[in-house]
C-alpha positions as CSV (number, residue, x, y, z in Angstrom):
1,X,1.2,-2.2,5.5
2,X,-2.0,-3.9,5.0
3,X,-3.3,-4.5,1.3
4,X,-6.5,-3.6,0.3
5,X,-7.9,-7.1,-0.6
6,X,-7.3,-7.7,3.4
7,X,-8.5,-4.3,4.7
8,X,-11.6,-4.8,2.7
9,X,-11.9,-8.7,4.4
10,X,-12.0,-7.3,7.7
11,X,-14.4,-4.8,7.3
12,X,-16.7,-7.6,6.7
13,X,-15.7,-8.7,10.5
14,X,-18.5,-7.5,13.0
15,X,-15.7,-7.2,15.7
16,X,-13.8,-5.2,13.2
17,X,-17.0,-3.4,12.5
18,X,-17.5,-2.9,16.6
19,X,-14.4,-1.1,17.1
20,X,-14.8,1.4,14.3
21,X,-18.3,2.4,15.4
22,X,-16.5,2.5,19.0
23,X,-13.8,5.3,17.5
24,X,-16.1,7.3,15.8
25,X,-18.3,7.8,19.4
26,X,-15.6,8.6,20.6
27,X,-14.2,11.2,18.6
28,X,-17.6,12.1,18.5
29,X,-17.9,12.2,14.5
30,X,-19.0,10.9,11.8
31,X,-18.2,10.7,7.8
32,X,-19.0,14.2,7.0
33,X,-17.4,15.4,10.1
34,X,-14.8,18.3,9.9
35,X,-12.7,19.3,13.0
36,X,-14.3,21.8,15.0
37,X,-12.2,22.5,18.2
38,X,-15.4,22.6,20.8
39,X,-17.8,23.7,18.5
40,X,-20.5,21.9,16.7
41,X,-18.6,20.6,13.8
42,X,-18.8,21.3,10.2
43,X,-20.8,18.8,8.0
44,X,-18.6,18.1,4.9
45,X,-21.0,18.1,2.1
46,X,-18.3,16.5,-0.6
47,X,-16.6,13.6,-0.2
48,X,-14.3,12.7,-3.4
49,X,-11.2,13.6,-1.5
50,X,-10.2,14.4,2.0
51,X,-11.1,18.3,2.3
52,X,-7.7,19.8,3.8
53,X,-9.5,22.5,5.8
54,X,-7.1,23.6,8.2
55,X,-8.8,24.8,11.2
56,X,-7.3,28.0,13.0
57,X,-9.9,29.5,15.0
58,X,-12.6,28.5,17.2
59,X,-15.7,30.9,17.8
60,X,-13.6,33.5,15.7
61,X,-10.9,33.3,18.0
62,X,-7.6,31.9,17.0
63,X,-5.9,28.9,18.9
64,X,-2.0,28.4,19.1
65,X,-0.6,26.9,16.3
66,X,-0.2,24.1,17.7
67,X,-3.6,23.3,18.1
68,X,-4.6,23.3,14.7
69,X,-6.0,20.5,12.8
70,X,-7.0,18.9,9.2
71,X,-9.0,16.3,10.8
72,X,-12.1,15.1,9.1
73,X,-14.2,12.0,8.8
74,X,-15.2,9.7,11.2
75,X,-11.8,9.0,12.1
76,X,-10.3,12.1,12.0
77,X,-8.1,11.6,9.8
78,X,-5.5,14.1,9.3
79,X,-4.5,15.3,6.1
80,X,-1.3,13.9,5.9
81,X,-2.1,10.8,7.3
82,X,-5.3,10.1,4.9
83,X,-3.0,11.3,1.9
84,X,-0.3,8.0,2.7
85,X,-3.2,5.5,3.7
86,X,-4.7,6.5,0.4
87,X,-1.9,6.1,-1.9
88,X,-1.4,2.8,-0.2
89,X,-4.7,1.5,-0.6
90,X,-4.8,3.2,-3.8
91,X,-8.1,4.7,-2.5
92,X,-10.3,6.4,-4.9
93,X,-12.0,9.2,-2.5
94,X,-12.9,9.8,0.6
95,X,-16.3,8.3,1.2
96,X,-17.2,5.9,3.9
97,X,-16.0,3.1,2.4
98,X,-12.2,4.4,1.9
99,X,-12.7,5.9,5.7
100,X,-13.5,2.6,7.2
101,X,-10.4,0.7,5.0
102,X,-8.3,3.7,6.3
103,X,-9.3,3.3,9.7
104,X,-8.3,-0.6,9.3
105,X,-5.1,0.2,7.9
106,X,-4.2,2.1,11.2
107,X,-5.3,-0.2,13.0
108,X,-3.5,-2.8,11.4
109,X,0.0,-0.4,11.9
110,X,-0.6,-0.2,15.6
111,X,-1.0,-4.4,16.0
112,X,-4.4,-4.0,17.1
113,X,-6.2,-6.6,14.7
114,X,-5.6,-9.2,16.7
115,X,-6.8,-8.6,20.3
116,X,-9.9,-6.9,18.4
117,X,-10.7,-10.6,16.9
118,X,-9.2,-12.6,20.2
119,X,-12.0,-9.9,22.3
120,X,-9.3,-8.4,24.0
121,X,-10.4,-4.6,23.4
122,X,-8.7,-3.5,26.6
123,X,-5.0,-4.5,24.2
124,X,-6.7,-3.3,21.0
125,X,-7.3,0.4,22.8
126,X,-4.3,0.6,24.3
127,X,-2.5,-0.2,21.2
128,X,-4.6,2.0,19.3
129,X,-4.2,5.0,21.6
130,X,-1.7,7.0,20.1
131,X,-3.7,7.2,16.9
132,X,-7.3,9.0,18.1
133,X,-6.7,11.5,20.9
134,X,-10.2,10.2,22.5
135,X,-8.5,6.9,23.6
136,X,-7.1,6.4,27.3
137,X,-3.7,7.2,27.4
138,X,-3.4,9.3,24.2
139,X,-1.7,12.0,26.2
140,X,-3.2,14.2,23.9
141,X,-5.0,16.9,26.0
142,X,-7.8,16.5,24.2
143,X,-11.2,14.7,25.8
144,X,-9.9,11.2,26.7
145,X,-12.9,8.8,27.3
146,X,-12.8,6.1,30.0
147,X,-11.8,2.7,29.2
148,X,-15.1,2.0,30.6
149,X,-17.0,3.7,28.6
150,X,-15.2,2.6,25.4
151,X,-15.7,-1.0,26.1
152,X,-19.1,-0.4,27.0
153,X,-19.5,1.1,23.2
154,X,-17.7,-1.7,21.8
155,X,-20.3,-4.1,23.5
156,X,-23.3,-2.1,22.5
157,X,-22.4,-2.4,18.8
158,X,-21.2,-5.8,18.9
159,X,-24.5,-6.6,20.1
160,X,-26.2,-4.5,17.3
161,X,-24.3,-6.4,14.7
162,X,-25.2,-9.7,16.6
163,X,-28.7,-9.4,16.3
164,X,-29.7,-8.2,12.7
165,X,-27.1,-10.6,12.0
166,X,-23.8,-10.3,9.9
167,X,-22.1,-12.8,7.2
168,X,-18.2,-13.0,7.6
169,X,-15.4,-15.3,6.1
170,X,-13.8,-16.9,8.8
171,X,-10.2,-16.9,6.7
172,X,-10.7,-20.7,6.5
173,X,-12.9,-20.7,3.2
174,X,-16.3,-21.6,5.7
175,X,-18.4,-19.0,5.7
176,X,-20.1,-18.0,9.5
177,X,-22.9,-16.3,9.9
178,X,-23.4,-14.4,13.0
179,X,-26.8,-15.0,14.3
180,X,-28.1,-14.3,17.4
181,X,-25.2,-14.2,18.7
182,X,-24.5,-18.0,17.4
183,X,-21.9,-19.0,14.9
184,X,-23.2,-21.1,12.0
185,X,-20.9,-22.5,9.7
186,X,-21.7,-23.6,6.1
C-alpha cells in the first residue's frame, strides 16, 4: 500500500492530476456525487465520512440485488472499499482531498503510477480498468467509455494544467514548474 506522505506527493503531479479529472468524467461525477443508477444523481451535501447510502431502486423501482451500490464521490468509491483506503491512509473524512489520496491509493494497487508519469495512459487505463466500471474492458455492464475518448480527456486536462501552470517535485529534490508546457528546473 501506498503511504500517505507519497499519495499526497503525487497529487501534486499534473499527470497524476490528469488522470483523476479523466475518471471522474468518466464516471460522470464529482465529490458530492451519490450513485444514482440512470438517474440524475444525488448531491451529497456532507462530507466528514463516506455516506453508506445503499442504493436499491431507480425511479421508485427496485433493481436486482445485484445491482446495488454504495458508490459516492468522484470516484465512486464504494463503501467498503473507501472504509480500508481510509484506515490506511488514516484519512480523516471524506472531502476532496481524502477522495483524490484514495483514488491515488487505487491507483497505486493496480500498478498504474507509472505509465501515468512515462504518458503511457493506454497501460495506465487498462491497468486501472477493473477498478471504475467506466473504463474499457471493465466488463462491468455498466457504460464503458472509449479508449478514445478517455485519452482524449486526459489530454484536455493535461493541457489545462499546462497552461495556468503547476509546481511539482520531481522526486530528485529540484523543483519543476510546469509552464507552458515547458519544464523549468530550479
Amino acid at each position: 500500500m501506498i503511504t500517505r506522505a507519497e499519495a499526497e506527493r503525487l497529487r501534486q503531479d499534473p499527470r497524476i492530476r490528469a488522470f483523476l479529472d479523466m475518471i471522474a468524467e468518466a464516471e460522470g461525477a464529482d465529490y458530492q456525487t451519490l450513485v444514482h443508477h440512470g438517474r440524475k444523481n444525488k448531491v451529497l451535501k456532507e462530507l466528514s465520512r463516506h455516506p453508506g447510502i445503499v442504493v436499491k431502486e431507480v425511479k421508485g423501482r427496485p433493481i436486482p440485488k445485484n445491482l446495488w451500490s454504495t458508490a459516492a464521490g468522484r470516484y465512486q468509491f464504494l463503501k467498503r472499499t473507501w472504509d480500508r483506503l481510509a484506515r490506511a491512509l488514516n484519512l480523516p473524512d471524506f472531502s476532496p482531498k481524502s477522495q483524490d489520496l484514495a483514488a491515488i491509493a487505487l491507483l497505486a494497487e493496480a500498478k498504474a503510477i507509472d505509465p501515468i508519469l512515462r504518458g503511457d495512459i493506454q497501460t495506465a487505463i487498462y491497468r486501472a480498468r477493473k477498478i471504475w466500471a467506466s473504463f474499457p474492458g471493465a466488463g462491468y455492464g455498466q457504460g464503458e467509455r472509449k479508449m478514445s475518448q478517455m485519452i482524449a480527456w486526459y489530454n484536455s486536462s493535461l493541457e489545462k494544467f499546462k497552461q495556468i501552470g503547476q509546481v511539482i517535485n520531481d522526486n530528485t529534490g529540484n523543483i519543476v514548474l510546469v509552464l507552458l508546457g515547458l519544464g523549468i528546473f530550479f
